[in-house]
SEKOLKOL-520583 format. One record per residue (C-alpha): residue number from 1; x, y, z. Coordinates in steps of 0.5 Angstrom, whole numbers, plus 500, padded with zeros to 3 digits. Layout:
residues N
<miza NUM; <X; Y; Z>>,
...
//
This chain:
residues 139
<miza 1; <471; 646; 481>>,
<miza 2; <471; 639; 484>>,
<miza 3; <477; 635; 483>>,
<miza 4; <475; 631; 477>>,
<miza 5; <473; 637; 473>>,
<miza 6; <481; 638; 473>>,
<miza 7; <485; 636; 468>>,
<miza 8; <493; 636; 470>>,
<miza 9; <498; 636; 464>>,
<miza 10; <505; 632; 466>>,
<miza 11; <510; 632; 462>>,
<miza 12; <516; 628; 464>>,
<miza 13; <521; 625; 459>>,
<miza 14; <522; 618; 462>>,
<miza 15; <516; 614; 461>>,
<miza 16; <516; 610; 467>>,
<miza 17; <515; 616; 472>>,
<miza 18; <511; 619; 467>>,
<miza 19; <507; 612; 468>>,
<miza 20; <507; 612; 475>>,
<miza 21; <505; 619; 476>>,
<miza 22; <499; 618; 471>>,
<miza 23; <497; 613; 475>>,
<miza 24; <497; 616; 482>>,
<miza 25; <493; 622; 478>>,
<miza 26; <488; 618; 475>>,
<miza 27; <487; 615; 482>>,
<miza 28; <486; 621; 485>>,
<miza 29; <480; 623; 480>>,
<miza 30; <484; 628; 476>>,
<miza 31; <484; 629; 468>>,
<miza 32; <491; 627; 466>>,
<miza 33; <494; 628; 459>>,
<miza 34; <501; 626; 458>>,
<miza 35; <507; 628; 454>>,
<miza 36; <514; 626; 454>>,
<miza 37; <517; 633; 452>>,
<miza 38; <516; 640; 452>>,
<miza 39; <516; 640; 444>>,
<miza 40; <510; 635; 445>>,
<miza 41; <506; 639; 450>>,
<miza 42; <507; 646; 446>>,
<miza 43; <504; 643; 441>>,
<miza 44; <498; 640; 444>>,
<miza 45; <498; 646; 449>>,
<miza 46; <492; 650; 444>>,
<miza 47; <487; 645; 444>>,
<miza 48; <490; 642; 452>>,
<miza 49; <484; 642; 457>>,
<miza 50; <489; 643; 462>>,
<miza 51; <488; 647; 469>>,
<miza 52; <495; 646; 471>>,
<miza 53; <502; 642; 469>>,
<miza 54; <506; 638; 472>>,
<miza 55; <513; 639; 469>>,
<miza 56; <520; 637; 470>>,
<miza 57; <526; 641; 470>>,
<miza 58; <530; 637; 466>>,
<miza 59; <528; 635; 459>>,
<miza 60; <531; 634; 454>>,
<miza 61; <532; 639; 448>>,
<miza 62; <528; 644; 452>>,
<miza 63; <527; 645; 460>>,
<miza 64; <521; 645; 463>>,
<miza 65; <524; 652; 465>>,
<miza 66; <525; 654; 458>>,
<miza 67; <518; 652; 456>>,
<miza 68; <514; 656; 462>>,
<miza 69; <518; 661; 460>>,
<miza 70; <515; 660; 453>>,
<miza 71; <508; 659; 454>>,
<miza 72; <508; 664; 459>>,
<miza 73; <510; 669; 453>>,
<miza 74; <505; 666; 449>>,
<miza 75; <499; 667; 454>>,
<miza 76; <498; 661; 457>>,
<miza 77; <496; 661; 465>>,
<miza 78; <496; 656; 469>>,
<miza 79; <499; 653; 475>>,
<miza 80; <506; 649; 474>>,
<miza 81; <509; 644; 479>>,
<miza 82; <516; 644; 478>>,
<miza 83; <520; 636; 479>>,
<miza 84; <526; 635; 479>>,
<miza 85; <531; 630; 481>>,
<miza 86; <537; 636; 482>>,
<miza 87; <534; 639; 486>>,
<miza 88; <540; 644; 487>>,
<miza 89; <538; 651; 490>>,
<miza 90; <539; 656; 484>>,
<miza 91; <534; 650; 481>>,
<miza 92; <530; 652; 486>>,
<miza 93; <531; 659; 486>>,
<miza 94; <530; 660; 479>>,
<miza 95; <523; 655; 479>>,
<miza 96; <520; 660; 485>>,
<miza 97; <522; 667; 481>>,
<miza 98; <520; 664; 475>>,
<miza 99; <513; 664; 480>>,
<miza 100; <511; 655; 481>>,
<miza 101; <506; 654; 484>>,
<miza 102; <511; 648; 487>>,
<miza 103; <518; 645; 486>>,
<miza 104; <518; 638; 488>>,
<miza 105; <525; 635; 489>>,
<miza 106; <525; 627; 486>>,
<miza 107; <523; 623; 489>>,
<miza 108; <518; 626; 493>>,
<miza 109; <513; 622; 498>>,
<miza 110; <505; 621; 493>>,
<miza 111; <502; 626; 497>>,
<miza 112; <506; 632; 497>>,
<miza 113; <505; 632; 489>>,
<miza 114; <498; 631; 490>>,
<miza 115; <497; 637; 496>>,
<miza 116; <501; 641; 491>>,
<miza 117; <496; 641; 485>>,
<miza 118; <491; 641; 490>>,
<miza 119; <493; 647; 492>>,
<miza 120; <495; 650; 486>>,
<miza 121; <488; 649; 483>>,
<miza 122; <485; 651; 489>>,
<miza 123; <489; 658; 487>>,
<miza 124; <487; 659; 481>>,
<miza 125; <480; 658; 482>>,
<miza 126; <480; 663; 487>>,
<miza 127; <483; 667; 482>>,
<miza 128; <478; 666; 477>>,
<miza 129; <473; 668; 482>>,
<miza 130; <476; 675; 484>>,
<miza 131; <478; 677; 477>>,
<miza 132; <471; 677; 475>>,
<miza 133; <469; 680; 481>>,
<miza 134; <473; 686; 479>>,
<miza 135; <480; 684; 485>>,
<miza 136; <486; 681; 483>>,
<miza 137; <488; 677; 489>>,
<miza 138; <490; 670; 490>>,
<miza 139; <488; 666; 496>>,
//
């Protein structure tokens, strides 16, 4: 799957990240839905085309956590990168267990957000391949 057939979810509660890294996301030729909650994305996650999403820790009624923990229980799987601007270790800790694809202290260098989701995606393609084909490895 090429670059442009992803499309990243990113939800953040402050609309000039969220702004900015939309912008870095489109220029990198990624699909991009937006959402400035958990709440927000939870309702839209049935009909999202997402291929991975891109969430902050730290939200507002709902942490990105929490949210992960939801969809996973609802079935969703997908990537996730974790942001946050605190970026304590039992943050860390919990986001890894959970199994993020990525856990990115803010601010991070573009880069590191886009080699994450390149990652990521190129995961779960592989994992797609290897499940139809009977193995259940992730490269």
């Amino acid at each position: 799957m090429a670059v442009g057939q992803h499309t990243i979810a990113l939800v953040d509660d402050d609309p000039g990240v969220r702004k900015s890294l939309a912008r870095l996301l489109s220029a990198s030729e990624y699909r991009v839905e937006t959402f400035a909650s958990a709440e927000e994305f939870l309702s839209a996650a049935p009909t999202s085309k997402a291929t991975c999403l891109v969430v902050d820790f730290n939200l507002g009624d709902m942490s990105g956590l929490e949210l992960t923990r939801r969809l996973c229980a609802a079935g969703f799987d997908l990537p996730i990168i974790f942001m946050t601007g605190s970026a304590d270790d039992m943050v860390r800790m919990q986001c890894m267990e959970f199994g993020c694809a990525a856990f990115l202290p803010k601010p991070f260098p573009e880069g590191r957000l886009i080699q994450a989701i390149k990652k990521a995606t190129r995961s779960t393609l592989q994992y797609n391949r290897d499940s139809r084909a009977g193995t259940q490895t992730i490269a």
